[in-house]
NULUM-5078 format. One record per residue (C-alpha): residue number from 1; x, y, z. Coordinates in steps of 0.25 Angstrom, whole numbers. Layout:
N
R   bavex      xx      yy      zz
R     NUM       X       Y       Z
...
This chain:
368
R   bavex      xx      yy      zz
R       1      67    -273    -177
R       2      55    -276    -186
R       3      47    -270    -194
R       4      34    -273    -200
R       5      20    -268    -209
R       6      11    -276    -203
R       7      12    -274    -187
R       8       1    -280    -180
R       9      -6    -268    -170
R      10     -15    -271    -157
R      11     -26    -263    -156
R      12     -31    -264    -144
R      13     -26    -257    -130
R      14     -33    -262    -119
R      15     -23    -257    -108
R      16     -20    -270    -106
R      17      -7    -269    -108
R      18      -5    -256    -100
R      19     -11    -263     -88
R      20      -2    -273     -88
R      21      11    -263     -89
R      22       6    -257     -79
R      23       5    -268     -70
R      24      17    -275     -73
R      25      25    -262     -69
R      26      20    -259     -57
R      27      25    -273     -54
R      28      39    -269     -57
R      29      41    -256     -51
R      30      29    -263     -37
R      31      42    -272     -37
R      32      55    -263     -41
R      33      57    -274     -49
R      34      65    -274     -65
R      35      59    -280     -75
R      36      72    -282     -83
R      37      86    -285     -78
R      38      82    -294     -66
R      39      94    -301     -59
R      40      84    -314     -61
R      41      85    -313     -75
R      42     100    -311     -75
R      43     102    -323     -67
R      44      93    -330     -76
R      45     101    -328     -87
R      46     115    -333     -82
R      47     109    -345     -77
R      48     103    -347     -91
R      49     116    -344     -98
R      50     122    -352     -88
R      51     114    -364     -92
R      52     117    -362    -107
R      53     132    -361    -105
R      54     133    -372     -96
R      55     126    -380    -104
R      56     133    -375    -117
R      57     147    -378    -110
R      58     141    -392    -105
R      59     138    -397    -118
R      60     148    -392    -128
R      61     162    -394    -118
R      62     158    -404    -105
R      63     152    -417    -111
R      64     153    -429    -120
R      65     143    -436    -117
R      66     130    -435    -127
R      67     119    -436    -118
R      68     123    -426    -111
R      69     129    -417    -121
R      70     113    -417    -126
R      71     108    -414    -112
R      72     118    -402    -112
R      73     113    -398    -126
R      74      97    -397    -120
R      75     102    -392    -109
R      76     109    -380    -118
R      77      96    -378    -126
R      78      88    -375    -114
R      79      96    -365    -110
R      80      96    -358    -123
R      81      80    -359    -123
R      82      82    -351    -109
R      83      89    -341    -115
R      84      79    -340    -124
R      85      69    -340    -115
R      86      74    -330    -104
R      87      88    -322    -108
R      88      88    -321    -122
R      89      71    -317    -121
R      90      71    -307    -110
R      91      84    -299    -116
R      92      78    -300    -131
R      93      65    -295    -125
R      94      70    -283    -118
R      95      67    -291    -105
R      96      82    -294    -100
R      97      87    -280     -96
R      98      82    -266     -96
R      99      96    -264    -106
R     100      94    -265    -121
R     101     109    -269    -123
R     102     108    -280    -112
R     103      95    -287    -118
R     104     101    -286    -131
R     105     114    -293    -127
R     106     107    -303    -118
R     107      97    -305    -130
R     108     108    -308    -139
R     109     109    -321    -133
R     110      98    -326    -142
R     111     109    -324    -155
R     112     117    -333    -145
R     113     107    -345    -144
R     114     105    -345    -160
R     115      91    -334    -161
R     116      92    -319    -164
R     117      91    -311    -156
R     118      85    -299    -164
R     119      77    -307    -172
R     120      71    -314    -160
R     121      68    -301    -154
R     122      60    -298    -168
R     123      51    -310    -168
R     124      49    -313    -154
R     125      51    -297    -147
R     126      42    -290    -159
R     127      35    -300    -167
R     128      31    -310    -158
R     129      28    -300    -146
R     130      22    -292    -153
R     131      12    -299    -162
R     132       9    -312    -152
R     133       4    -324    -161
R     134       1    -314    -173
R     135       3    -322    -185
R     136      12    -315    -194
R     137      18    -306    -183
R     138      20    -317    -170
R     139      33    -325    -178
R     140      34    -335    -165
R     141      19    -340    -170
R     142      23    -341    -184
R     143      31    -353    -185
R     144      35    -351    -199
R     145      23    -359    -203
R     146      28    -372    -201
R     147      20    -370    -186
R     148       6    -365    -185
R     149       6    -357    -172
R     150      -7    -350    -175
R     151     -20    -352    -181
R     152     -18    -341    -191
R     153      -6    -348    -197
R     154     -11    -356    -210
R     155     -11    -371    -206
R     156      -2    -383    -211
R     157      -4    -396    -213
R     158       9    -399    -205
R     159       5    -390    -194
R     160      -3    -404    -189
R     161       9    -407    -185
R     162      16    -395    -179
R     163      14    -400    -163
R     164      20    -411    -166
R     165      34    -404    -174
R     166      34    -390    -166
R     167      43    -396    -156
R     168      55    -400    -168
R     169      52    -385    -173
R     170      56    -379    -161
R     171      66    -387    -159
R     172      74    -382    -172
R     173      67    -368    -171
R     174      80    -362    -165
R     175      87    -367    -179
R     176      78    -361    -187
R     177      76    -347    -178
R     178      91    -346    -180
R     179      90    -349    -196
R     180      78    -340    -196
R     181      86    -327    -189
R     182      97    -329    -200
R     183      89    -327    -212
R     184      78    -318    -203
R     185      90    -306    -200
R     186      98    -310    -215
R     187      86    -311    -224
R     188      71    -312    -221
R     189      72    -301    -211
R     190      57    -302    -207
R     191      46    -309    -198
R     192      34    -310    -207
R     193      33    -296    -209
R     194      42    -290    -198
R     195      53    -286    -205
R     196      66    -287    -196
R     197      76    -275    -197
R     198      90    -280    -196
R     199     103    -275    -197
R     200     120    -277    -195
R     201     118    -279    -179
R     202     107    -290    -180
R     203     116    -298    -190
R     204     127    -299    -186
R     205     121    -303    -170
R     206     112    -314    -177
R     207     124    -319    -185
R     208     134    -317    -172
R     209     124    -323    -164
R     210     124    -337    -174
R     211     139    -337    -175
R     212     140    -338    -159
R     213     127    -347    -158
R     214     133    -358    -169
R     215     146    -355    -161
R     216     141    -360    -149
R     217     135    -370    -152
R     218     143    -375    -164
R     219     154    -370    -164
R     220     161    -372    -151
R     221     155    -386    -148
R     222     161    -390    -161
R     223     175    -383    -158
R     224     177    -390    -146
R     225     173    -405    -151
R     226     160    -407    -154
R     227     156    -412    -167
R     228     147    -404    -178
R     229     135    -413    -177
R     230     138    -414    -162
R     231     136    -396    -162
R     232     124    -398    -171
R     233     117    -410    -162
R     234     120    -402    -148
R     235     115    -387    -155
R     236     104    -395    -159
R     237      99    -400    -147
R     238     101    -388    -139
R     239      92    -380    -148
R     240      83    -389    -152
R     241      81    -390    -136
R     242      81    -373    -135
R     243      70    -374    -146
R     244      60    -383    -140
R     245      60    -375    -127
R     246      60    -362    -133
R     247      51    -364    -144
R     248      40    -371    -133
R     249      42    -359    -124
R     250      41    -347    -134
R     251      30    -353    -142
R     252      22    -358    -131
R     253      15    -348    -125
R     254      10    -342    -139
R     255       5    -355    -146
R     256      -7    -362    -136
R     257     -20    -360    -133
R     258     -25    -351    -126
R     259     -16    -340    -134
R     260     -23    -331    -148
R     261     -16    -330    -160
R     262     -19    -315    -165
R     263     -22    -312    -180
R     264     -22    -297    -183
R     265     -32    -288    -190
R     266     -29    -292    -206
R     267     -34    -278    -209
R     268     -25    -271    -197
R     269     -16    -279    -192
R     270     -21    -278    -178
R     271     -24    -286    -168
R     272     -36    -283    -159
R     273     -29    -282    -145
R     274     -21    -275    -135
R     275      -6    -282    -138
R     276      -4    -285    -124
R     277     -17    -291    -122
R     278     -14    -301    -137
R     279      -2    -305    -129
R     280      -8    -311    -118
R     281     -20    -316    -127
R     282      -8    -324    -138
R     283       1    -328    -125
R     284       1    -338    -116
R     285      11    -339    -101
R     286      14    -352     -97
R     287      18    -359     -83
R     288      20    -349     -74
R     289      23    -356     -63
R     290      35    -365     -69
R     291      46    -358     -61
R     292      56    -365     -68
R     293      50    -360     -82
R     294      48    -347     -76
R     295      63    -347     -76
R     296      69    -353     -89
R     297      57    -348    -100
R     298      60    -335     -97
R     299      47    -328     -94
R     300      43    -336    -106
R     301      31    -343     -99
R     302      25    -330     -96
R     303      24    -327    -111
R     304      13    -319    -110
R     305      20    -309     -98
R     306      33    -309    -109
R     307      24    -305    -120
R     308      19    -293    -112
R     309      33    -290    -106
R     310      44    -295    -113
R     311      53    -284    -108
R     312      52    -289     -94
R     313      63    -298     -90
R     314      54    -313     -89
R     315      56    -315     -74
R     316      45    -305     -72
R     317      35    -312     -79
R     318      29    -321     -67
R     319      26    -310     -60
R     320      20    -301     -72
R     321      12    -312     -74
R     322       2    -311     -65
R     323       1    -297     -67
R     324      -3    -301     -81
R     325     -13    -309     -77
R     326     -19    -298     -69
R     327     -19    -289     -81
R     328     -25    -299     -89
R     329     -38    -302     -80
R     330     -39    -288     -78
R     331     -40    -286     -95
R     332     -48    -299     -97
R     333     -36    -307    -104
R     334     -32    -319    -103
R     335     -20    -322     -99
R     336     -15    -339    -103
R     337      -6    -345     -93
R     338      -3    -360     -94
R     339       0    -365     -80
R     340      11    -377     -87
R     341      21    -375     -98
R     342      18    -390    -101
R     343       4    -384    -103
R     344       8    -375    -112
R     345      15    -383    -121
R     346       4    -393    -121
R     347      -5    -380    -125
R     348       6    -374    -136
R     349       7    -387    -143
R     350      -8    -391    -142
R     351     -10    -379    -149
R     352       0    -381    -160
R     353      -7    -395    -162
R     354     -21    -387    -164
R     355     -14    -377    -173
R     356      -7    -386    -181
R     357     -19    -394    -185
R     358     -25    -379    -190
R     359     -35    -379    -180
R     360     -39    -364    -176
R     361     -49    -368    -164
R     362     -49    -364    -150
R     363     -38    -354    -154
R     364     -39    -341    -150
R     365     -40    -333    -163
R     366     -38    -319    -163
R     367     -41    -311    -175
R     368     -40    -295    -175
């Protein structure tokens, strides 16, 4: 999927890793329980898709009225966001069924909402799991500069003010991922150094996946009546809405204190730690008992379960949890929880504030 000369090594094995594999499967066979293809997670996913499509139907062919019509198009975006957030995420992962074709075909809905699929699974599955707030490596921290995520990222004068405009960039960032997977798969065909193998197949989904995306939500409203700038205005409320929720989510729980951000060796690109253990140190999880955000984020509130199990389907996760937690007491790491998600965002943003202003104190710093 990628290649690259400069892959970043952990050096250290300190079991920890191991340990926790070890505890997290005698949880499921203890239990007889699956960790993928889960009637829960089935459901889920037709209520989800249900949501979505009614409120596609809604919009496009059962009402005049323009307040409404913008309620429908909300609406629309946060169901789109949970897809993101649970179906599309867990199949892309691996983490849907124990069959390669179904994740693949589930994952696919990602071409559907407007991302690729493939390319998503290049930065978020290998770049950004792998090398967690890594500058260089960790794509989902880089921000292509006009946002400084990390102290190691060289500071702007207009970073001052990158609290305060984060929130319009995550609203057109589906905009841009979109653009960005065009000329990505077409032309650049890299991340920074990872170099992004593609050929015929991934193409031709990424373009099939635009042409039925642009259908959707262009196409067919404007064949049955609306007008042009009507499409444009409703597309435009509905991802802009998808944006702000899923760019506060996904970036959240890697961008607040109490999290590191890892610089490797300069000499050997490594980084002085067990990878499990760097996961837990760059990650934070976040209202764990916020039953109804247990449900819609996907597992996304237990980021730091996710990042050590990603193959697992999300419903698992407030029960590995605790298990977790054992683990980490046991090895003498610190594992963040932030008991709200309104304290969380307070957190993520404070953060981007002190960043953006260039300061580097009270950060924890790690360099290999």
């Amino acid at each position: 999927m990628t290649q690259t000369q400069t892959r970043v090594t952990y050096t250290k094995n300190l079991g920890f890793r191991k340990r926790l594999n070890q505890r997290v499967d005698d949880y499921f066979e203890s239990n007889n329980i699956a960790r993928r293809d889960n009637p829960a997670m089935y459901l889920k996913t037709a209520v989800i898709l249900g949501w979505v499509i009614g409120a596609w139907f809604f919009t496009v062919f059962s009402t005049e009225v323009l307040m409404t019509k913008v309620v429908g198009c909300v609406v629309l975006g946060a169901g789109i966001a949970g897809i993101g957030f649970s179906v599309g995420h867990d199949a892309n992962h691996g983490g849907y069924s124990n069959k390669k074709s179904v994740n693949r075909f589930i994952g696919l809905i990602y071409d559907v909402i407007g991302l690729s699929s493939y390319l998503w699974r290049c930065r978020h599955n290998f770049l950004h799991h792998t090398f967690t707030n890594v500058l260089g490596h960790d794509v989902e921290i880089h921000g292509d500069g006009l946002v400084r995520m990390t102290p190691y990222m060289e500071h702007k004068s207009y970073h001052k003010f990158q609290h305060i405009f984060i929130s319009f960039i995550y609203a057109i960032i589906p905009f841009y991922w979109s653009l960005a997977d065009v000329h990505i798969i077409l032309f650049k065909r890299k991340y920074h150094d990872h170099v992004v193998s593609v050929n015929f197949k991934e193409i031709f989904t990424l373009l099939a996946g635009k042409v039925v995306w642009l259908a959707l939500f262009f196409g067919i409203p404007i064949a049955v009546g609306h007008t042009p700038i009507e499409a444009f205005i409703g597309f435009s409320i509905t991802y802009m809405t998808y944006g702000l929720l899923i760019c506060n989510v996904f970036m959240l729980a890697h961008v607040l204190e109490p999290v590191e951000f890892v610089q490797p060796d300069p000499l050997t690109n490594s980084v002085d730690d067990e990878w499990a253990i760097s996961q837990v140190k760059t990650t934070v999880d976040f209202a764990p008992k916020n039953a109804f955000l247990n449900w819609y984020l996907g597992g996304l509130n237990y980021q730091v379960v996710h990042h050590l199990f990603p193959q697992i389907c999300h419903i698992h996760y407030p029960k590995i949890a605790p298990i977790l937690a054992e683990v980490c007491a046991e090895f003498d790491v610190q594992y963040h929880v932030y008991p709200t998600f309104t304290e969380a965002l307070v957190a993520n943003y404070s953060l981007l504030k002190t960043l953006g202003a260039g300061a580097e104190s009270n950060l924890d710093l790690v360099v290999s």
